[in-house]
N, C-alpha and C positions, 0 to 999 in steps of 0.2 A: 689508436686502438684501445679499446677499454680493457683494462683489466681483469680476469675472469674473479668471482670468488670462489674462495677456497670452501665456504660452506654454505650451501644453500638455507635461508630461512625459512620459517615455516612461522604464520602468524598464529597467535593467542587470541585470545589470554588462557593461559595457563595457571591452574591453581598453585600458587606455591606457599613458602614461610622463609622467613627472616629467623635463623636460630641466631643464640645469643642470651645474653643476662634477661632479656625479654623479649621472647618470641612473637615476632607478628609478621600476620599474613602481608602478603605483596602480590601485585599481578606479574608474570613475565608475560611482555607485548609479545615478542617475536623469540622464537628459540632455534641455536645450530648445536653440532657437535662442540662448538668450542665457543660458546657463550647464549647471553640472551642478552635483553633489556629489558629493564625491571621500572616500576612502579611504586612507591610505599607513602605509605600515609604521614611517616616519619622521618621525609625527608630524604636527602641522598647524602650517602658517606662521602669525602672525600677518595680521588682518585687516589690509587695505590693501596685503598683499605683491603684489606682480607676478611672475606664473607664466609658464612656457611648458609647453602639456600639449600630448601627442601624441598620439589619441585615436584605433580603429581602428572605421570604421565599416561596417558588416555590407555588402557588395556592393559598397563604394566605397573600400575601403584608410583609409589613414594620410591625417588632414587635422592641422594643424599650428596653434595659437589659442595668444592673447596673453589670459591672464587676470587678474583681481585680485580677492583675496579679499575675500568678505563678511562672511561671519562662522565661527566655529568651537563647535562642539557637541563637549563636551568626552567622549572615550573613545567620540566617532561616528565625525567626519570633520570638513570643512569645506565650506562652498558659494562657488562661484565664480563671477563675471560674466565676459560675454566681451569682451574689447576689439578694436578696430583690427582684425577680424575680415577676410583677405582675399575677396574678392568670390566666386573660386571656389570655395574654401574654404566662406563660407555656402551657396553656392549647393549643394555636397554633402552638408550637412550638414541642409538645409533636405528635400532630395529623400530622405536616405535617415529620417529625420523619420515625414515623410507615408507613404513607401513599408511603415514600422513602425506610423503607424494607421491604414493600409488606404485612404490618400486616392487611390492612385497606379493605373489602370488596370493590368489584368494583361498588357497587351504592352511597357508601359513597367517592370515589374517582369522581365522577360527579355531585357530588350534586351543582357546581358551576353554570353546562350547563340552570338550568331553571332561573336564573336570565337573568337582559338584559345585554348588552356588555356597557361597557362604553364607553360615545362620546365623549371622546379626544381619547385616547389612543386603544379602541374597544376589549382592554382584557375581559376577562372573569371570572376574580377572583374579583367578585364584593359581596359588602355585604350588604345588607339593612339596614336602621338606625329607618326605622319607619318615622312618620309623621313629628320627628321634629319641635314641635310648630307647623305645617302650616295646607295647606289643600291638601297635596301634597307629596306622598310617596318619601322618600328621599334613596339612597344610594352612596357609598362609592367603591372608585376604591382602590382593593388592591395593582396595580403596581405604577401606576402611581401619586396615594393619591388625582384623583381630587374627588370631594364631589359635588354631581350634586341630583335635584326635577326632577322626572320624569313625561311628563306631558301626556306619551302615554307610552307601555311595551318598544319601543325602541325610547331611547332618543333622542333626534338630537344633534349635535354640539353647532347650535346653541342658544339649549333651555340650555344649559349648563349655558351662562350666562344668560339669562331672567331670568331663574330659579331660580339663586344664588343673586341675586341684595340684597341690605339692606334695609330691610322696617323700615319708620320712625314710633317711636311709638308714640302713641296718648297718650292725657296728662292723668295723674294717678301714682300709685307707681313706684318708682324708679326698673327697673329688672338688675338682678347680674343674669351672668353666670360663674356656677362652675363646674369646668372640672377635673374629680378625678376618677379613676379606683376601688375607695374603695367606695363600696354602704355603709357601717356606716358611713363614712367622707360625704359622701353626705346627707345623713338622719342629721346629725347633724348642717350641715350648713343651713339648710332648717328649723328647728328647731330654730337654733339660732339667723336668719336671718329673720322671721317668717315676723316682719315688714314690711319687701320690696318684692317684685317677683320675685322668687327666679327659675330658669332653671338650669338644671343640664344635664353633660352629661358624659357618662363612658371612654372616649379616645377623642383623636385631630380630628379624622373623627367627629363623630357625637356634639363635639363643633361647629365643623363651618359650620355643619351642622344647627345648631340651630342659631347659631350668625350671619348665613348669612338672616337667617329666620323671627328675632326678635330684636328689636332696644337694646341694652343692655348700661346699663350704668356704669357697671363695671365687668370684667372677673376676679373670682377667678381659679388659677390653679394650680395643681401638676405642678412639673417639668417633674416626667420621668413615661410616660403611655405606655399603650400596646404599639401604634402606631405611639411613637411619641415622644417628649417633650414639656413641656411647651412655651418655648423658639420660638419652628416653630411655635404652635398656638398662640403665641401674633404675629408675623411678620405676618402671612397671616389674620387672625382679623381686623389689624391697616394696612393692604394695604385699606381697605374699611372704617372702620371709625379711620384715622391716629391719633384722639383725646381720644380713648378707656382708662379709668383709670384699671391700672391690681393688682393686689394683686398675690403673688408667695407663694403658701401655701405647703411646703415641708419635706419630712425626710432628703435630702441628701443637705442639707445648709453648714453641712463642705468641702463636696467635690468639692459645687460650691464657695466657698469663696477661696478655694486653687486655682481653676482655675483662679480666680480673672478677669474673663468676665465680660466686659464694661454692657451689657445687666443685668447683676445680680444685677450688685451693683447701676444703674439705679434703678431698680423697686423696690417698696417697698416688703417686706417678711417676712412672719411668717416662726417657723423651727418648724414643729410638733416633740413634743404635745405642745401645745401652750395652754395661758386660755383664755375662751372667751370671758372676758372682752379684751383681747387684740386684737381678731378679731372686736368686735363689733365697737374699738377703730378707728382699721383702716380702717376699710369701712365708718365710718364715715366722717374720714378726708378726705378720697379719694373722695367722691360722696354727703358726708351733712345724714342729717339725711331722713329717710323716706316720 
């Protein structure tokens, strides 16, 4: 009797990217909840290697997975398992899944159409972030990743940048932005941070959403979130304020010390779990005391 599988695939190609010291695009052929098979023009890593792929999923944008390869089919590609998978992350990944083998009823396969179109790009897989510190409903393009204040139900182009500009903050406590997918690691930084003004946000959308929003004086960040890496939300943060101090607060510090990325070994970083006398340490030295 044949064995059943544990996850049904679903065929591609699927747009994705190969992060790394140099990012490059790859196809994944076929994708499940707990892997795919990839493509690259660059050859296939050895098995056992630790990946970060960036994968763009049809209605749901860019979700962001920690891989390790299984094996490689030489002059194919290679297949990959998924690891450390964040929650939201599966949880999109899982929905747009089903919504591609017809699991998903037809009002839950629309539910995209009552937001507005986004003004760069005018897709329609947009997601709302909420206020965003301002006074100004913010959301989020899932193809394209621009991150736009809505100042009317359809945006204009070009309220895109009015909208996003950096507001200087008025004199008071020092604010840190912490950008982390795990609501306990955010409770705890808010906690432990209690002295300064502390903004939090759950992925790289609604970071820069808030950082476009609010003068900040230091960005705490995960490296690998639903939508994203740490790594893109310091580059588009520091297009805007190129002075921004960052703190890299991570589980996957081995994987980035082997990559041995010019960016990594630049910024300062904790490797969770860390103690907090040693966070308290570096925020300090980064930005001074309260």
């Amino acid at each position: 009797m044949a064995k059943e599988r544990r996850y049904v695939r679903v065929a591609g190609p699927f747009e994705a990217r190969q992060m790394g010291p140099i990012e490059s695009r790859i196809a994944v052929c076929d994708l499940n909840e707990g892997g795919c098979f990839v493509r690259s023009a660059r050859g296939s890593p050895a098995p056992g290697r630790s990946l970060v792929l960036k994968i763009i999923l049809p209605d749901e944008g860019w979700i962001c997975l920690k891989a390790e390869v299984l094996y490689v089919m030489p002059n194919s590609g290679f297949a990959v398992s998924f690891v450390d998978v964040p929650h939201r992350a599966s949880d999109r990944l899982t929905r747009t899944l089903q919504r591609m083998r017809g699991e998903f009823a037809d009002a839950d396969k629309d539910r995209s159409l009552v937001l507005p179109a986004c003004p760069q790009c005018r897709a329609t897989a947009v997601r709302p972030l909420g206020m965003a510190r301002s006074t100004l409903p913010w959301f989020a393009c899932q193809r394209c990743d621009a991150v736009w204040a809505a100042r009317d139900p359809e945006a204009s182009a070009s309220q895109l940048g009015d909208a996003a500009t950096w507001a200087p903050q008025p004199g008071g406590v020092k604010q840190i932005l912490v950008a982390d997918d795990d609501g306990a690691i955010l409770a705890l930084f808010r906690k432990a941070l209690s002295d300064y003004a502390v903004l939090t946000a759950r992925d790289v959308a609604e970071a820069l959403a808030v950082g476009r929003s609010a003068s900040v004086d230091l960005l705490i960040t995960d490296y690998l979130m639903p939508d994203g890496t740490g790594e893109e939300l310091i580059s588009r943060l520091r297009e805007r304020q190129p002075s921004l101090k960052v703190l890299i607060s991570t589980g996957h510090a081995a994987m980035l010390d082997q990559e041995g990325s010019d960016w990594w070994t630049h910024e300062r970083h904790l490797s969770k779990p860390f103690p907090l006398a040693d966070l308290r340490l570096a925020v300090t030295e980064l930005i001074g005391e309260p």
